[in-house]
DRENNU-808203 format. One line per 4 residues: number of its first residue (from 0); their letters; for each residue x, z, y of N, C-alpha, C. Coordinates in Angstrom, 2 decimals, padded with zeros to 5 digits, m for minus. Atoms other than C-alpha are relative to their C-alpha. Example, Ala and Ser with C-alpha at 12.3 -4.5 7.8 and 13.67 -1.06 7.14 Angstrom:
<nodes>
0> as> 000.89,000.00,m001.19,012.30,007.80,m004.50,000.90,000.00,001.20  m000.82,m000.06,m001.19,013.67,007.14,m001.06,m000.77,000.73,001.09
</nodes>
This chain:
<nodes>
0> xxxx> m001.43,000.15,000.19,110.01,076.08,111.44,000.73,001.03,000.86  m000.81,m001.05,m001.11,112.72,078.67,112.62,000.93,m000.62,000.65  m001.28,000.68,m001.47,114.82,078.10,115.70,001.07,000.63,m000.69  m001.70,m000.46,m000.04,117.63,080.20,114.59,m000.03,m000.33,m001.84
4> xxxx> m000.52,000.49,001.15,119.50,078.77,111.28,001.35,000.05,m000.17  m001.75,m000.88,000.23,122.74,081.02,110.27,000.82,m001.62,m000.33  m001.29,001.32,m000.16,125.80,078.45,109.82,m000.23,000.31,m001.63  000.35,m000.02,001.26,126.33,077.50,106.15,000.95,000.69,m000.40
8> xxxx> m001.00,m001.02,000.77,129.42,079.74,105.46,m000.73,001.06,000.39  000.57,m001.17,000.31,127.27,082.55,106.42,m001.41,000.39,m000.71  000.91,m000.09,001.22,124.76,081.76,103.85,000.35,m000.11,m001.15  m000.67,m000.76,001.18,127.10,081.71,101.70,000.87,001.05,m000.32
12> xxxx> m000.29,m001.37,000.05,128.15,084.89,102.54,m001.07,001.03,m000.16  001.45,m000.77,m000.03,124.50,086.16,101.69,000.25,000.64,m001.55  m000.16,m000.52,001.23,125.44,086.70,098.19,000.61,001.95,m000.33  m000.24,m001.26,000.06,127.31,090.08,098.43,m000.80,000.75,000.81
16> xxxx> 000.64,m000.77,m000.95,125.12,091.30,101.00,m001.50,000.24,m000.65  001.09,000.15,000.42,122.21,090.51,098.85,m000.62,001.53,m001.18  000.24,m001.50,000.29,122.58,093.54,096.69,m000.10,000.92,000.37  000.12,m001.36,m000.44,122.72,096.05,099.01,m001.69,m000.30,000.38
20> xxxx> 001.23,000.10,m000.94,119.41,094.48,100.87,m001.09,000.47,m001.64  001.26,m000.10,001.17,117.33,094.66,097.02,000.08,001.77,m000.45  m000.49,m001.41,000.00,118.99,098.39,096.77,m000.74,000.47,000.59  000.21,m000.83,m001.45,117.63,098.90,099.88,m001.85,000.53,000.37
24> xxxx> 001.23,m000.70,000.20,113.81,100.00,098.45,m000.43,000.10,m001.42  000.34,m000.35,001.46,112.22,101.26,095.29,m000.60,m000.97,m000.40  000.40,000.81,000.99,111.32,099.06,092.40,m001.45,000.51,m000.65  001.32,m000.51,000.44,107.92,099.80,092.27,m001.11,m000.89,m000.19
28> xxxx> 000.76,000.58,m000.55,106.05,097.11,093.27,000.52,m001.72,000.11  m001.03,000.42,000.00,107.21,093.47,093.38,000.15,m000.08,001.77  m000.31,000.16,m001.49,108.83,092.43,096.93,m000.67,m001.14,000.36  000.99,001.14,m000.49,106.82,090.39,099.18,000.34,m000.82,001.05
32> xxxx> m000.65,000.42,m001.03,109.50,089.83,101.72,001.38,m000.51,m000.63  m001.21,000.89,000.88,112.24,086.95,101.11,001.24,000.54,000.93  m001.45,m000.67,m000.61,115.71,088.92,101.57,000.18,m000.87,000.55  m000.57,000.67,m000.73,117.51,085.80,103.15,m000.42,m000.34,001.11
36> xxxx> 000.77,m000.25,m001.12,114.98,086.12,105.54,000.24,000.92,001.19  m000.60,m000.86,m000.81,115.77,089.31,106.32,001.31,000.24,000.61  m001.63,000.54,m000.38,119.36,088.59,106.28,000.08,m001.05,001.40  m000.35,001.16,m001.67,118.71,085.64,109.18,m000.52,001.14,001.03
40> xxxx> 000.27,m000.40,m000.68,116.86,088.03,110.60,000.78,001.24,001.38  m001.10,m001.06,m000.51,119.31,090.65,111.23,001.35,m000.44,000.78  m001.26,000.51,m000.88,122.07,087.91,112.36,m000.61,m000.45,001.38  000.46,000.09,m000.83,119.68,086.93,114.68,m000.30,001.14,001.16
44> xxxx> 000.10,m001.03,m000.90,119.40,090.19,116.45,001.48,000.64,000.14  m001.23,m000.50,m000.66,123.16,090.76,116.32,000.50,m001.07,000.65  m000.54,000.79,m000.80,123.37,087.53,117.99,m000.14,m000.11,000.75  001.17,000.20,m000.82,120.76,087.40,120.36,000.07,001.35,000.92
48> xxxx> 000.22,m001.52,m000.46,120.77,091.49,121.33,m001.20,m000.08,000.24  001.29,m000.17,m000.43,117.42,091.32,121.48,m000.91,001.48,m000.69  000.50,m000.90,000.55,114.99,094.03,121.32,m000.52,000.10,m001.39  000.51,000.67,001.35,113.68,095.05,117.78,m001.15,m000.60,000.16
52> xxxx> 001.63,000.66,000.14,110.05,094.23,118.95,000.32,m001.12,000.90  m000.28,001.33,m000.45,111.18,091.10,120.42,000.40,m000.97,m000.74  m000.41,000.90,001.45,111.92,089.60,116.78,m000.78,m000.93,000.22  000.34,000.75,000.14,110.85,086.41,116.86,m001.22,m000.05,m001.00
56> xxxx> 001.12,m000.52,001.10,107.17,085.89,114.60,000.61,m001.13,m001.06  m000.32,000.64,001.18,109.17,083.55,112.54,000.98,000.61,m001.16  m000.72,m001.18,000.86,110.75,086.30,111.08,m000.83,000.86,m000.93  000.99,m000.53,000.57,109.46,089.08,108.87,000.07,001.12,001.27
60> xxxx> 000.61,m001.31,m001.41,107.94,092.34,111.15,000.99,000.64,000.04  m001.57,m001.26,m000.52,110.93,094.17,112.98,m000.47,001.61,m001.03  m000.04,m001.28,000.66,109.68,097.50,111.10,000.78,m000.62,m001.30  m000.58,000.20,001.78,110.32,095.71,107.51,001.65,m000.38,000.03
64> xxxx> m000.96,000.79,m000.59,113.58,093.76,109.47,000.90,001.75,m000.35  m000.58,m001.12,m000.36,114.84,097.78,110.50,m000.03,000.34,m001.04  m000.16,m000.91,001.13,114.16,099.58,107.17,001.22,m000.37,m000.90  m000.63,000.65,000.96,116.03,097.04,105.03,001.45,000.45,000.79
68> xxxx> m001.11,m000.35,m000.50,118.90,097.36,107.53,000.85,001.04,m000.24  m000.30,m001.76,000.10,118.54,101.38,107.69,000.97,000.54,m001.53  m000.10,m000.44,001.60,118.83,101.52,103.83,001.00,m001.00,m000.31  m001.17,000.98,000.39,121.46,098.72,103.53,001.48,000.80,000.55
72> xxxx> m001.16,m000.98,m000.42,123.78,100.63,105.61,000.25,001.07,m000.31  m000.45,m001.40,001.04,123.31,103.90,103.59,000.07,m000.52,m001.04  m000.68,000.26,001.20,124.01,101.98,100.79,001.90,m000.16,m000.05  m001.31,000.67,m000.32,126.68,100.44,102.25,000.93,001.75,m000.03
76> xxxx> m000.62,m000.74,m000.19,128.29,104.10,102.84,m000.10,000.81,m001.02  m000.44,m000.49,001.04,127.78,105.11,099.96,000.51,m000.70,m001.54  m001.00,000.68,000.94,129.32,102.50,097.71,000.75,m001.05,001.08  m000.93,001.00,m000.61,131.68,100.56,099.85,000.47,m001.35,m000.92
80> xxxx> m000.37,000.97,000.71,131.66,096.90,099.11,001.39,m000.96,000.56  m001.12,000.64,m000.23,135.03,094.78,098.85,000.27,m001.73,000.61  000.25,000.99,m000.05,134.94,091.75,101.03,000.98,m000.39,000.28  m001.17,000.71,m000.40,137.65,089.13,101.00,m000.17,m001.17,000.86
84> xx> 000.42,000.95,m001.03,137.79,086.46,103.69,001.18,m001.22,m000.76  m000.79,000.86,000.63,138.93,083.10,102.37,000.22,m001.03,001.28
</nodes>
C-alpha cells in the first residue's frame, strides 16, 4: 500500500494532465507503467523535495518517474494546455 495518496480534487485534476503524460513516449509497444502512478509520483516529489533516487519503491523507478516528466513538459511547451480553476 502507498503512504502518499494525492487529495481527491487532485485526482480529479489527473484528467488534463493525462494527455500530455501518454504523449510523453512513442506508441510502439504497449505501456507497462500506470500514468496515475506516475502522476502521484511526481506530486510526491514536489511535495516531499526529495531526491529523485529517494522515490519511494512504491512508486514506479525515478528514471521512468523523470522521463515522463522531461517529455510532459516539452509537450507542455509546445502545445500549451488551458486550465480553468473552478
Amino acid at each position: 500500500m502507498r503512504k502518499f495518496t494525492p487529495a481527491i480534487s487532485v485526482a480529479n485534476n489527473f484528467e488534463p494532465i493525462r494527455e500530455l503524460l501518454e504523449n510523453a513516449r512513442k506508441k510502439t509497444r504497449p505501456r507497462t507503467v500506470d500514468l496515475y502512478e506516475v502522476f502521484c509520483a511526481i506530486l510526491y516529489l514536489l511535495k516531499s523535495g526529495c531526491q529523485w533516487r529517494m522515490l519511494p519503491s512504491d512508486f514506479p523507478k525515478w528514471c521512468t518517474v523523470h522521463h515522463y516528466l522531461r517529455c510532459g513538459v516539452r509537450n507542455l511547451k509546445a502545445a500549451p494546455v488551458c486550465w480553468s480553476r473552478r
